[in-house]
C-alpha positions as CSV (number, residue, x, y, z in Angstrom):
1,X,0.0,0.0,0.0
2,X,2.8,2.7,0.9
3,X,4.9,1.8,-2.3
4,X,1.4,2.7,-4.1
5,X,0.8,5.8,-2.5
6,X,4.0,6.5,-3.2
7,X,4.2,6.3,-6.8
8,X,0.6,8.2,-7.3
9,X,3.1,10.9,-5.4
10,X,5.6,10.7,-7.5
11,X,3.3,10.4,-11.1
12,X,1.1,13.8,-9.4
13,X,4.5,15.7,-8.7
14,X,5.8,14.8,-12.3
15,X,2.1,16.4,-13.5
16,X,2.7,19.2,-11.6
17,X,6.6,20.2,-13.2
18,X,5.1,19.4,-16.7
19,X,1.9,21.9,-16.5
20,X,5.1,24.5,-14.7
21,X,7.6,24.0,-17.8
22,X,4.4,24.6,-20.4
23,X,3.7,27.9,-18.3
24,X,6.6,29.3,-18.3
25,X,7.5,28.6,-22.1
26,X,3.9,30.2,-23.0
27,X,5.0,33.0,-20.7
28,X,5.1,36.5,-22.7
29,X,8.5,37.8,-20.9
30,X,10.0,35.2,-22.6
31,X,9.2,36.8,-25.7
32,X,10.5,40.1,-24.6
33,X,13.5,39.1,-22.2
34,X,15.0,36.2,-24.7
35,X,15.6,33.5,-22.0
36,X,14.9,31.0,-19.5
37,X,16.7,33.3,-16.8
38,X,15.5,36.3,-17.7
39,X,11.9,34.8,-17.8
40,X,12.6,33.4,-13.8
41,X,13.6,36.7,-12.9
42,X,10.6,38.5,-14.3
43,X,8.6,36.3,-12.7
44,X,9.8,36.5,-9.0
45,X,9.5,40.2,-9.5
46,X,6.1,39.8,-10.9
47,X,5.1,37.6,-7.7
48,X,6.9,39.8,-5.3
49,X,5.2,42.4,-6.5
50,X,1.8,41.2,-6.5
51,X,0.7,41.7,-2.8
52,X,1.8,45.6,-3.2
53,X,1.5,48.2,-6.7
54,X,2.1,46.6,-9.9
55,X,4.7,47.9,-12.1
56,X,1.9,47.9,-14.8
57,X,-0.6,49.6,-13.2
58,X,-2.7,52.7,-15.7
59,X,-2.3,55.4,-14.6
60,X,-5.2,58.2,-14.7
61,X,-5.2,61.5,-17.2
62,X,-6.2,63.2,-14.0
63,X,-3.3,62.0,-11.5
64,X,-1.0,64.2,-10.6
65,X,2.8,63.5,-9.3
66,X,3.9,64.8,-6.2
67,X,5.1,68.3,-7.9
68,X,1.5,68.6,-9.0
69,X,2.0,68.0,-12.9
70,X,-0.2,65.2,-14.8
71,X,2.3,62.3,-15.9
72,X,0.5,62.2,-18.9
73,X,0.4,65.5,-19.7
74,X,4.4,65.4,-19.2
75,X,4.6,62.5,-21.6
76,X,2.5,64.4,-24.2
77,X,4.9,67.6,-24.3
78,X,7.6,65.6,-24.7
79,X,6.5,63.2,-27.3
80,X,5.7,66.8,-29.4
81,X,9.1,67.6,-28.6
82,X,11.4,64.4,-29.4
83,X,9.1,63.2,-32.6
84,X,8.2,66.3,-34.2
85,X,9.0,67.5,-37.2
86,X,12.0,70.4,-36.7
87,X,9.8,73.4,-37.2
88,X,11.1,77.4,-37.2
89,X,8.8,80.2,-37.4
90,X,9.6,84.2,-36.9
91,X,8.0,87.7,-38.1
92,X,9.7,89.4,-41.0
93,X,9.2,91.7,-43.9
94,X,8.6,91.1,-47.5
95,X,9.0,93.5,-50.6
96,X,5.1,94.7,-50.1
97,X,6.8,96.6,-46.7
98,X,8.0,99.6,-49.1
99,X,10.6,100.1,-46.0
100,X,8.3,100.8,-43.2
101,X,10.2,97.8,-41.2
102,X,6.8,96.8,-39.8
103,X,6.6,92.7,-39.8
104,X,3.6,91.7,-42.2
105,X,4.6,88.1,-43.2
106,X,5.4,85.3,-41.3
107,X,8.2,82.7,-42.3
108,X,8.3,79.4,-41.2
109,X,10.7,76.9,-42.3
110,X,10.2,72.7,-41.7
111,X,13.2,70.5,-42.2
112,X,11.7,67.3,-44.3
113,X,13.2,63.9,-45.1
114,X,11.1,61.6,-48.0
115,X,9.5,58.8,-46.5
116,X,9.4,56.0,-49.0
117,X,6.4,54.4,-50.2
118,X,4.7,57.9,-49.3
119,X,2.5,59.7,-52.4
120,X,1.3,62.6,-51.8
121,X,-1.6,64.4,-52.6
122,X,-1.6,66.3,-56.4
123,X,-0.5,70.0,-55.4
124,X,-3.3,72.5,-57.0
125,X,-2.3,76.1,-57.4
126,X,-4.8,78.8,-56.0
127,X,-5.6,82.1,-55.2
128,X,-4.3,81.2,-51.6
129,X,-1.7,78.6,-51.6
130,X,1.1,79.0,-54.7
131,X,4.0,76.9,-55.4
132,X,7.2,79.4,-56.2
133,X,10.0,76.4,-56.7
134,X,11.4,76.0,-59.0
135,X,12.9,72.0,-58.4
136,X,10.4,69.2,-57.9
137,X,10.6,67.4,-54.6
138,X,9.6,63.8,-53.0
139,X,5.7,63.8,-53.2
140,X,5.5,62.8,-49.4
141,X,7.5,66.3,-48.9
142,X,5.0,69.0,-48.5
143,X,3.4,72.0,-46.3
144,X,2.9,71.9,-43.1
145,X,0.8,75.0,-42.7
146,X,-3.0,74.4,-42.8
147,X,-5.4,77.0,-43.6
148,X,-8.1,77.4,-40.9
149,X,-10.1,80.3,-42.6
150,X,-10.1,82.7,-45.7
151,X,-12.3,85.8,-46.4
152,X,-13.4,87.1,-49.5
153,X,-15.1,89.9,-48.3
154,X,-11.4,92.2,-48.1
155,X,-10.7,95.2,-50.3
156,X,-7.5,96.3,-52.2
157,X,-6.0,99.6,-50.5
158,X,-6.6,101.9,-53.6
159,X,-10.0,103.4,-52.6
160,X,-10.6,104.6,-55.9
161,X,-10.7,100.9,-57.0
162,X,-12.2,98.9,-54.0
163,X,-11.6,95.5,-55.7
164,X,-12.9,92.4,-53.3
165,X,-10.2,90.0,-52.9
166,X,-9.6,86.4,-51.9
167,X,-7.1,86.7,-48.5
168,X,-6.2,84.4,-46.0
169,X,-7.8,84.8,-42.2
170,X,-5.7,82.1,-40.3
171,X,-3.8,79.7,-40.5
172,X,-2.4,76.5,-37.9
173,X,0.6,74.1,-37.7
174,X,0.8,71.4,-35.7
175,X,3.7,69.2,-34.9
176,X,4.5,65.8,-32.5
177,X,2.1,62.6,-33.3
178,X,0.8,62.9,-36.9
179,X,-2.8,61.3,-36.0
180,X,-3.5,63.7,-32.7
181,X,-2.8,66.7,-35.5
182,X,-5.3,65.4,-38.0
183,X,-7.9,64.9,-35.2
184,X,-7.2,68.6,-34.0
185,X,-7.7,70.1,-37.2
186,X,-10.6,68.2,-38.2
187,X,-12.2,68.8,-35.1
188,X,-11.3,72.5,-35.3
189,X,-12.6,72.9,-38.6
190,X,-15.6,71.3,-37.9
191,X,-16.6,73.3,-34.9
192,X,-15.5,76.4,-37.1
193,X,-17.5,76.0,-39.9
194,X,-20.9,74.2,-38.8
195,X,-21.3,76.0,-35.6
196,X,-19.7,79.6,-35.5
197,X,-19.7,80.4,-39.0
198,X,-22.7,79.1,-39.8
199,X,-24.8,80.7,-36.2
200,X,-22.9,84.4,-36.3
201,X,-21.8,84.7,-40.6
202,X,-18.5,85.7,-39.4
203,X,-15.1,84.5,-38.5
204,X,-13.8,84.5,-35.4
205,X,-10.7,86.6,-34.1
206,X,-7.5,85.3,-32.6
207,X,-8.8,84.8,-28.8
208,X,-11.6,82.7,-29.9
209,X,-9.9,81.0,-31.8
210,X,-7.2,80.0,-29.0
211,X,-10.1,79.2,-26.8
212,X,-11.7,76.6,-29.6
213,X,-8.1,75.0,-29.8
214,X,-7.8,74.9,-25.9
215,X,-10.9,73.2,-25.3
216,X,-10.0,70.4,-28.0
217,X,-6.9,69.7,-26.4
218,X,-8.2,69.9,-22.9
219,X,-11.3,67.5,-23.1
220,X,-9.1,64.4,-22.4
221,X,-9.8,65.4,-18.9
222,X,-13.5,64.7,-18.9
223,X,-15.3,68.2,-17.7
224,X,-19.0,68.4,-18.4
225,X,-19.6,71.0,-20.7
226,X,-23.4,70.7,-20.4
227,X,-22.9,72.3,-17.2
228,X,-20.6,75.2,-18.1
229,X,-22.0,79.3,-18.2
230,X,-20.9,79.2,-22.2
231,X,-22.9,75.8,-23.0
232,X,-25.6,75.4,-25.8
233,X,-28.1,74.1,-23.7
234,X,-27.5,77.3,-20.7
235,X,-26.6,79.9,-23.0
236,X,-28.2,79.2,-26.5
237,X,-24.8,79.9,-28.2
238,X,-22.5,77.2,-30.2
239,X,-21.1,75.9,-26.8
240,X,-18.0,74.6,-26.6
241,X,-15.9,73.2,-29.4
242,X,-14.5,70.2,-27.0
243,X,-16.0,67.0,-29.1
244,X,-17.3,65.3,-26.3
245,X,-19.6,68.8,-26.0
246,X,-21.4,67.6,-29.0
247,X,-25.3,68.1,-28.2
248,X,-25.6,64.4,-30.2
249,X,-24.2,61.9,-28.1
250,X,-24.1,59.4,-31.4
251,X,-21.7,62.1,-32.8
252,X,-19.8,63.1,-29.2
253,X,-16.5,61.7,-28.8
254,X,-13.3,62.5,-26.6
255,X,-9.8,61.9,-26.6
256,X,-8.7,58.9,-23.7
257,X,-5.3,61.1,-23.1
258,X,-3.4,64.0,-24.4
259,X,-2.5,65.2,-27.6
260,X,0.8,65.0,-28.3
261,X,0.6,67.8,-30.4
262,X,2.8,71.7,-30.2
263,X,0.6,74.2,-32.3
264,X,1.1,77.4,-34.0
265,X,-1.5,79.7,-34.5
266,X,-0.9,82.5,-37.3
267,X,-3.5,85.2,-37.1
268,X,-3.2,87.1,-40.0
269,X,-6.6,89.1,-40.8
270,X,-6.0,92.0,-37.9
271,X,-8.1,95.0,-37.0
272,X,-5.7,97.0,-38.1
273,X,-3.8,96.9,-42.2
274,X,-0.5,97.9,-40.6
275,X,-0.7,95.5,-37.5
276,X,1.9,92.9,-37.7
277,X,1.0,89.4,-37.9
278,X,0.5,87.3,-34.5
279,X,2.2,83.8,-34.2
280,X,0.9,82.2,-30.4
281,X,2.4,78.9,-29.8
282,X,0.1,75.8,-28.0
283,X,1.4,73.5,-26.1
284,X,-0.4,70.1,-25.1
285,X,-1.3,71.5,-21.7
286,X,-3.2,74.2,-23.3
287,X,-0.9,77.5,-22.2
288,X,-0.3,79.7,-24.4
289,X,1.9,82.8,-25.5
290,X,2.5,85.1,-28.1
291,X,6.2,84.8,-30.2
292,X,8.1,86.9,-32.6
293,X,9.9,83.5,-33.3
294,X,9.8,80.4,-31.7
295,X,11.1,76.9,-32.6
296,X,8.9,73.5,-31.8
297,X,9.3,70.0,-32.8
298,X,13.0,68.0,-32.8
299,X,15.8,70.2,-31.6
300,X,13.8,72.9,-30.4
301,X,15.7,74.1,-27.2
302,X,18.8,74.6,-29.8
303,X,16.4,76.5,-32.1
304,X,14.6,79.0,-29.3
305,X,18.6,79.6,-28.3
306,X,19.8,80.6,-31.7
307,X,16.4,82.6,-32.6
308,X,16.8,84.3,-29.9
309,X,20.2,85.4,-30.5
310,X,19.8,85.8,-34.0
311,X,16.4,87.3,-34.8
312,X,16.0,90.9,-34.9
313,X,12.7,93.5,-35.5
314,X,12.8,94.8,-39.0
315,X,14.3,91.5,-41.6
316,X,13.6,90.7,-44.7
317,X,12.6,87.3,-45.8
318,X,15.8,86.7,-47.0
319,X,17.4,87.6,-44.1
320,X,15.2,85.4,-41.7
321,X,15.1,82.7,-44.8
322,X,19.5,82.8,-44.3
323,X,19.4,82.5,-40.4
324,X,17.2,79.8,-40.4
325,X,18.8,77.9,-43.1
326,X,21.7,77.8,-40.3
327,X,19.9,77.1,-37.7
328,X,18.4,73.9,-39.1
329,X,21.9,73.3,-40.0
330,X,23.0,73.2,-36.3
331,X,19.7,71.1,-35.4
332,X,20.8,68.3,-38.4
333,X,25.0,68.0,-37.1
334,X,23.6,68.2,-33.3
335,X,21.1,64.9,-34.1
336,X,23.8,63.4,-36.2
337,X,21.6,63.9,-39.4
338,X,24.1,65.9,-41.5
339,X,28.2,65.0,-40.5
340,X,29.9,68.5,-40.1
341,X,31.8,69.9,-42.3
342,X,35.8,70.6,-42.8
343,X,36.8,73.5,-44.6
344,X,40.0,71.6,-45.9
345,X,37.8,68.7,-46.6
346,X,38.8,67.1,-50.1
347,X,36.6,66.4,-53.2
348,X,36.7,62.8,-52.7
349,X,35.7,62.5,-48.9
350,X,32.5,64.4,-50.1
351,X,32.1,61.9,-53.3
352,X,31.9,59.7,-50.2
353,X,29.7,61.4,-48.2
354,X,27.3,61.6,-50.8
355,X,26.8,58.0,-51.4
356,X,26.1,57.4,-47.2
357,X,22.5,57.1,-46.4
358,X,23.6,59.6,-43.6
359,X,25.0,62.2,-45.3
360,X,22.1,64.0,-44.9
361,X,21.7,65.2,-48.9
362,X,18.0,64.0,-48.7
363,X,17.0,66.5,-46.4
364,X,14.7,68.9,-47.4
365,X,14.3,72.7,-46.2
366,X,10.3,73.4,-46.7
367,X,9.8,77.0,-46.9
368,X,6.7,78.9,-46.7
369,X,5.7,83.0,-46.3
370,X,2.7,83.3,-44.7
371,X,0.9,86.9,-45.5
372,X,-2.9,88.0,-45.7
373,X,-1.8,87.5,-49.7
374,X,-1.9,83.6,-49.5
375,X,1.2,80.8,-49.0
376,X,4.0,80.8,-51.1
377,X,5.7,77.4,-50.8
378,X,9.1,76.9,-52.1
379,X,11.5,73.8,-51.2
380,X,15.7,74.0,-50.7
381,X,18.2,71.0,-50.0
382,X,19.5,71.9,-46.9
């Protein structure tokens, strides 16, 4: 009887390693770690942690660290920061100034590499957007500014001849996760055109505008609108243009967490025909400020630095068009895009150079003045 007992012992225990083997090969960290030791590790740390927090625990849009800043929020600005696309903007002149050295353009310069397998859209020339280069670049290469709104209601300034002309009312660029731009512009546009423009006949001026953009980015955070002074259902007006403020609740929808997004805002129809144009910069958190220039995306603490140094009241496009040209320069040898350059560096070493994917030669220099006239787009090899 005992030698019996003893052997259904044995054959249980034997079960019981066999079913342990099979779940530790089907265990994911073996997947991820690459090994039988790793695996054991992962899972005495899984186990040990198990009767306090667990390393993978969520955590909530709305918790706060103990310096009383949302983790998520953090994780936002810098995605917008590390992943987005190296973006300068400033105030300038163009040849329309006559030499009054008062800003009425605003240049903004993106550094672009093609992305293969990328087509782009067919570029159509208009009254608003216009194509000036003269070279052809990668079709996946292309504008980053996006027209929010044009008027057609504007006059030329010769009284005698009070022409109506087609001019551009504002303007936004977004940089950081591709997908969290699209869905702020389409949601801006949306609340824009079949809600305020379509209740009041008018556009909107700059501080409405930055109140539209703030509410987008801040709905993540779950408010109820419905209950707010400046709702539909209190108020009668358009309400609020956060999505999840949509009066149909088929329609309403919200963002689970942050944009990872760094916006510019270009204001160009002002009260005023000699008031300069206003650039306000975003950020994911929703603050906000007014810029003369300002850098955002990849590389933008060395770009504020050198606009700050550099810039100056009063340039031309060509001047502002030359500094930033060096600037993104600096930005490319400081993330190792573009190798820097010897003055007694020989043909052959740059024969060389050329052939390295790295060499940087397929960066692109996307440059675009932004005036109440419309875009003019022109592209430049860095």
């Amino acid at each position: 009887m005992s030698v019996l007992l003893f052997s259904c012992i044995a054959s249980c225990m034997a079960i019981c390693h066999a079913h342990a083997d099979r779940t530790l090969f089907l265990n994911p960290s073996l997947w991820v770690r690459g090994g039988a030791n790793d695996v054991t590790t992962t899972n005495q740390q899984l186990s040990s942690s198990s009767d306090g927090k667990s390393p993978y625990e969520y955590v909530p849009v709305t918790a706060l660290d103990d310096y009383g800043q949302s983790t998520q929020l953090r994780h936002a600005m810098e995605s917008a920061a590390r992943y987005g696309t190296p973006v300068l903007a400033c105030l300038c002149c163009t040849s329309s100034c006559n030499g009054s050295k008062t800003e009425n353009a605003i240049l903004v310069c993106s550094l672009q590499r093609p992305r293969l397998g990328v087509v782009g859209s067919s570029f159509h020339h208009n009254s608003i957007v216009r194509n000036t280069s003269r070279s052809q670049a990668h079709p996946s290469i292309r504008g980053i500014v996006k027209i929010l709104a044009t008027r057609d209601d504007s006059t030329t300034n010769d009284r005698t001849t009070a022409t109506p002309q087609h001019s551009l009312h504002s303007a936004l660029i977004a940089t950081g996760l591709q997908s969290d731009s699209v869905f702020l512009m389409n949601k801006l546009q949306s609340h824009l055109i079949s809600k305020y423009w379509f209740r009041y006949d008018s556009l909107p001026h700059g501080e409405v505008l930055l109140r539209m953009i703030r509410e987008i980015l801040l709905d993540f955070l779950g408010y109820d609108w419905s209950e707010e002074v400046g709702s539909s259902s209190l108020s009668g007006g358009i309400g609020s243009a956060a999505p999840s403020a949509n009066d149909n609740e088929d329609d309403s929808t919200r963002a689970g967490r942050p944009l990872g997004v760094c916006t510019f805002l270009l204001e160009l129809d002002q009260t005023a025909s000699n008031d300069p144009p206003s650039l306000t910069v975003i950020k994911a958190n929703g603050s906000s400020d007014r810029y003369v220039a300002y850098a955002m995306g990849i590389g933008s603490d060395l770009g504020n630095k050198r606009l700050s140094q550099r810039w100056r009241s009063g340039m031309s496009v060509c001047e502002a068009l030359e500094s930033m040209r060096e600037i993104l320069k600096e930005i490319a040898v400081d993330k190792g895009w573009l190798p820097e350059r010897d003055d007694n560096q020989n043909d052959d070493n740059i024969l060389l150079e050329s052939l390295d994917e790295n060499s940087g030669h397929d960066l692109t220099i996307v440059i675009e003045t932004v005036s109440r006239d419309g875009i003019d787009i022109k592209h430049s090899p860095l």
